[in-house]
N, C-alpha and C positions, 0 to 999 in steps of 0.2 A: 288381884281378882282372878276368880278361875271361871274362865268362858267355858261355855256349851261346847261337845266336840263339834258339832256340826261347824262352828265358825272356822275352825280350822282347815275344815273339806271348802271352802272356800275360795275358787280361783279370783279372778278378776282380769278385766280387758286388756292387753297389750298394749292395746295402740293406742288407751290414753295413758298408759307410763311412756311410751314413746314421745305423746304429744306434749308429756309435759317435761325432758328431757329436752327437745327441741325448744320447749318457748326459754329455757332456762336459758340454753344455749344463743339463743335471741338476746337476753334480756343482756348479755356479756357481751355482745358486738357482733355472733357469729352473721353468716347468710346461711339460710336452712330454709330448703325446698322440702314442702313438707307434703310427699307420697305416701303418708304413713295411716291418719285417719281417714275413717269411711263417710266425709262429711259433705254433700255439693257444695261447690263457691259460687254457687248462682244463689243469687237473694230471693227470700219467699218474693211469688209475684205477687203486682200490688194489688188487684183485687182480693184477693188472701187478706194480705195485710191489711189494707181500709178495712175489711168486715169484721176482723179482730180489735181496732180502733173504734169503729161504730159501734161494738158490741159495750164496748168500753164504758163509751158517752150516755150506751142507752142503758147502762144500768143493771146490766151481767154482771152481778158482782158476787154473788151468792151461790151458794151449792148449787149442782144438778141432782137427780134421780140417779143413783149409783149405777146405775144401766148407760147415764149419759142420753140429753136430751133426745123427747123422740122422735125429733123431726131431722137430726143428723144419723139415727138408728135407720130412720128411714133412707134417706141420699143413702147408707152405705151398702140398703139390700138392694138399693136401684143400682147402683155398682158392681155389686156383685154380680144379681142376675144379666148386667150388658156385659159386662167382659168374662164371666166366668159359665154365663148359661144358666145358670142356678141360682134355682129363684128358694127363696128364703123368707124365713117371718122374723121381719124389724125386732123381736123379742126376742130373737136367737143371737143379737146382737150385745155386746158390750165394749164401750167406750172406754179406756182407759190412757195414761200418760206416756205412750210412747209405746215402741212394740214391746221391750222384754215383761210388761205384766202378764201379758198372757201367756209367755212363756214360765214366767216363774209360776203363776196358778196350776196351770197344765201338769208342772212336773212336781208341782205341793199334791196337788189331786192323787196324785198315780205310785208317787216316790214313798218309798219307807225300806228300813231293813227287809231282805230275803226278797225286794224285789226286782227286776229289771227293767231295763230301757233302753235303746237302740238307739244310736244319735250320729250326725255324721262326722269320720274326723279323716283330714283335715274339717274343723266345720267353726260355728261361732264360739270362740271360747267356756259363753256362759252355759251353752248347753250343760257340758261334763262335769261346769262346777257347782251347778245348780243341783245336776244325778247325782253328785255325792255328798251335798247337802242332805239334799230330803232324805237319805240315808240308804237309798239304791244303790247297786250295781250299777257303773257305765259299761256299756257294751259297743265297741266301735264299729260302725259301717265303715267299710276300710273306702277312700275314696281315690283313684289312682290314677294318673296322669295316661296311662296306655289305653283306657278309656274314657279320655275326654272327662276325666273326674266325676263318672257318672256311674253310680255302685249297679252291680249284678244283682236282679230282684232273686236270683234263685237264691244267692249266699247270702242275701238279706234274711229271705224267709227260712233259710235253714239254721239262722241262729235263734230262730225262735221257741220258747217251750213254755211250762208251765208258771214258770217262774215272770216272764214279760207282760207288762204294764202297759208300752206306749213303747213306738219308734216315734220319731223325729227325723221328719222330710228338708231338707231347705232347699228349694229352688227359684230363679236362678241361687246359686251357692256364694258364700262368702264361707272361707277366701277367694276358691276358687275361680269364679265366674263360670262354672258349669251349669247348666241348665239339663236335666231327665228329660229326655225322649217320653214322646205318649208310648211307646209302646215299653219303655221300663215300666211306666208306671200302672200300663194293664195290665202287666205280669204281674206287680205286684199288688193291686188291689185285688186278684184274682186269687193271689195266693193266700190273701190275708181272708179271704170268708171263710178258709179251714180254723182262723183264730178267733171269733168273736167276743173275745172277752179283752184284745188288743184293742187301744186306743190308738189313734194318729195325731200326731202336731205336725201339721204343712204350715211352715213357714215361707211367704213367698211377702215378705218386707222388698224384694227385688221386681215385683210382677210386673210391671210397665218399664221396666230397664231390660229390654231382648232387644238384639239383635239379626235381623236377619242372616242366612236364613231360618235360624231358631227361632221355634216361638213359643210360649211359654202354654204349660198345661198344669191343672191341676186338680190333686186328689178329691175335693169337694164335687167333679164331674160325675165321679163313681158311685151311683146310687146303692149300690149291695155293700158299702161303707159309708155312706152320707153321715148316717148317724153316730161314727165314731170318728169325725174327723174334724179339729178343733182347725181352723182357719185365724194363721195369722196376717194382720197385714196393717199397715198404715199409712202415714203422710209423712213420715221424716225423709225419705228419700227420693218419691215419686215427685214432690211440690217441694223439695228445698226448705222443709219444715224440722228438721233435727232439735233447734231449742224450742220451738213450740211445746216438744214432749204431747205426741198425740198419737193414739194407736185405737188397736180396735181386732177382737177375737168374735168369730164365729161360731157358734157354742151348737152342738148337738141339745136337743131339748131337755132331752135327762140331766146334761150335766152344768145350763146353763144355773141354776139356783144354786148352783156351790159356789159358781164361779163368781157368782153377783157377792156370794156372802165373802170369798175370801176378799172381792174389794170391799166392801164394807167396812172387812176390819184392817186393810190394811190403807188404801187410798184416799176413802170416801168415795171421792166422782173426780171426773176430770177437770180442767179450768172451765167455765162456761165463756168465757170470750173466744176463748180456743176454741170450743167446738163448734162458736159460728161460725169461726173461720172454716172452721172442718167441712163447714154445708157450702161454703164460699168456696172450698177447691173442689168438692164432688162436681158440684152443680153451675160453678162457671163456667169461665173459657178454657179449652183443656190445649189448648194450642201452644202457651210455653211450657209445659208439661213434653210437647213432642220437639221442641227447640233444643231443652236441655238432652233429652235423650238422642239426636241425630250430633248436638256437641260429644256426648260421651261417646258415643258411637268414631266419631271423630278422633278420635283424642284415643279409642281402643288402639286402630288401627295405627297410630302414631308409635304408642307405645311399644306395642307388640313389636313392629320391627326393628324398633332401636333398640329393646332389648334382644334381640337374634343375632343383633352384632354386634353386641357385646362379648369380649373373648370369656370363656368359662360358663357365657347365661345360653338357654334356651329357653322360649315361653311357646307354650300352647295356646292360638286365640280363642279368649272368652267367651262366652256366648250371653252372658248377662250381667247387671250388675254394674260394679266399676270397680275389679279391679284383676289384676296381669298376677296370675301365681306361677313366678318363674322358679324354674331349676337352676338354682346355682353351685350344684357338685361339681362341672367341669373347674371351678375357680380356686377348689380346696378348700376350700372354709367350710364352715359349721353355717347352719342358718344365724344362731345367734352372734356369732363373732364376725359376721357380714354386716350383720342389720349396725351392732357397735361400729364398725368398720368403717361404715358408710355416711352414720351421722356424727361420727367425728372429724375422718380426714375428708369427707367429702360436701358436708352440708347436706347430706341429704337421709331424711326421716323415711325407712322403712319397717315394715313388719315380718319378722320372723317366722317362717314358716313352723315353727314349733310352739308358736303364743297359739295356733289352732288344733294343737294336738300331736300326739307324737308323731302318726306319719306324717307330719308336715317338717320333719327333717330333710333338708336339702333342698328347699323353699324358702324365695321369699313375696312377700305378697308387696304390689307396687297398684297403690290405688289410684288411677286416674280422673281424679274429681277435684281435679286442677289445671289450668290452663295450661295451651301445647305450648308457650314460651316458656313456661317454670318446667311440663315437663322435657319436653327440648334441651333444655338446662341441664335440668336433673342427668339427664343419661348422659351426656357430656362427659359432666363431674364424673359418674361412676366410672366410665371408660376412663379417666386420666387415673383412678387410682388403682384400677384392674388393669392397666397395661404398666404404671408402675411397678406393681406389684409381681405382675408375670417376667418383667425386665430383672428385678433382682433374686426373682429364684432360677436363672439363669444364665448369674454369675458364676464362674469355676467357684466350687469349694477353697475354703482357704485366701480366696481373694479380697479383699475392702470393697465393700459394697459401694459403688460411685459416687454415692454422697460422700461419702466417707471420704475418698480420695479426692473430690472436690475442695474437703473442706480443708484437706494437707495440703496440699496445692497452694490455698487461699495464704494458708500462713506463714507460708514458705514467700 
């Protein structure tokens, strides 16, 4: 059969071929500490959970309104306007399964040949595969570790011209854990009123994961842009809801009626037991919400310095999110033949700094959304196979590697 080319422009996530790499390597006896996916190991909390059960008993069984009930539209403009200042109309809302729908509408909407788009790389893999799907230009906001992985609004906006569609913001960042300063991002809504025919996708699926003393801002603040600025955001990672599959985009009013139509045809709506739950985590107790985040927080600083002492790695600490995008060029390896490296002789599941994009050569990303005894572990392991490793490229040339001469020995 002959596919579409577009299937071909087609990437896909890393870090569930890593994770499914790892359970293989499970299923055959290994130990595999698994730093790899972006997933909490804290269990949705149980009022969550009861209200998605309740919803069960009471008889949620049936479609929603493509928009997604209006009484979780509502919790999410009450949401909005407490933590973001901006206040919104419950209709500029739509509900959908998890964050990337509104990412993949956003860049259906905007994407086709001869046009561009701005996306950050290192950034989320699906961004760049999705821009070359809809049959755009990707265009990279280059993301660099000499500033704190937080791109220059001037080089931002000067790659803009006639040809640009839409940038794509993510903050806090994945890989990175970068978080934008309010004042990159007044420069840059400042610069964009010279573009008004540019769209925005702020992605901020990280916004309740900061860390002091960052704190998180966003593009939705900027009223001389309000109305071109799609807001992503959801509950997979705020409430430890990842298999719930539950998200939700913030629709400028113009371009909320496409948005509803492309789920339509592509979704329908979202679970309806699910999105009672969704009113259950707006509108409960927000207290294990800041449990899990003072754990991650925990678990940052853990990380961070056992990878600095590690021979070959340095990391820059995070400021959001969960997870450590270390430098591993001191080591000699490639990102990819690390990341192999590491989950074969070492048990342990990382991601490549190149699953986020070319600059993310000489990276790898080490997610902390596992406990400090696996990751305690984890950096262990790594240090025994990077001081291994530094021990026999050490060896005179022409010598037998000490295994090797061990094993002469043995049979002698």
């Amino acid at each position: 059969m002959e596919l579409a080319q577009r299937m071909h422009q087609l990437g896909t996530e890393s870090a569930f071929e890593v994770l499914a790499r790892a359970k293989k390597l499970e299923a055959e006896g290994r130990s595999i500490i698994n730093l790899g996916i972006g997933a909490p190991d804290f269990k949705t909390p149980a009022h969550i959970v009861e209200a998605g059960c309740q919803a069960l008993r009471d008889g949620w069984h049936s479609y929603t309104e493509a928009k997604g009930l209006r009484e979780l539209r509502e919790a999410v403009a009450e949401d909005v306007e407490l933590r973001r200042r901006v206040r919104i109309d419950p209709d500029q809302v739509l509900i959908v399964p998890g964050g990337k729908p509104t990412l993949f509408f956003a860049i259906l909407m905007f994407g086709e040949p001869g046009a561009e788009i701005l996306y950050p790389n290192p950034g989320f893999p699906i961004y760049e595969s999705m821009i070359r799907c809809s049959g755009a230009t990707p265009v990279p906001i280059a993301l660099e570790e000499k500033r704190g992985f937080e791109f220059d609004p001037d080089e931002v906006l000067a790659k803009l011209n006639s040809k640009t569609r839409l940038i794509v913001v993510n903050t806090p960042a994945n890989p990175t854990g970068g978080c934008i300063s309010k004042g990159a991002l007044e420069r840059l809504a400042a610069g964009l009123e010279r573009f008004p025919k540019v769209a925005i996708l702020s992605d901020e699926i990280y916004a309740r994961l900061v860390y002091a003393p960052a704190q998180h801002h966003s593009l939705l603040a900027y009223e001389s842009i309000r109305e071109r600025v799609i807001l992503l955001d959801g509950w997979s990672k705020t409430f430890a809801m990842t298999g719930w599959r539950l998200g939700y985009g913030v629709w400028p009013k113009s371009l909320i009626e496409h948005a509803e139509r492309l789920q339509i045809n592509s979704n329908s709506c979202a679970s309806a037991p699910v999105q009672r739950a969704g009113i259950a985590a707006l509108r409960g107790p927000q207290e294990p919400v800041e449990r899990m985040r003072r754990a991650f927080d925990e678990r940052r600083l853990a990380i961070v310095d056992g990878l600095n002492e590690l021979p070959g790695i340095s990391c820059v600490t995070p400021q959001g999110a969960f997870y450590a995008f270390a430098n591993i060029t001191g080591t000699g390896f490639s990102s990819k033949e690390l990341q192999n490296k590491l989950l074969l002789d070492a048990g342990v599941a990382t991601v490549a700094g190149t699953a986020f994009g070319a600059f993310g050569e000489g990276y790898l990303r080490f997610s902390y959304a596992n406990s400090l005894e696996k990751i305690r572990e984890a950096l262990a392991r790594v240090r025994t196979v990077l001081e291994s490793e530094r021990a026999l490229s050490a060896e005179p040339k022409g010598a037998l590697p000490k295994t090797a001469v061990r094993r002469t020995r043995a049979k002698r």
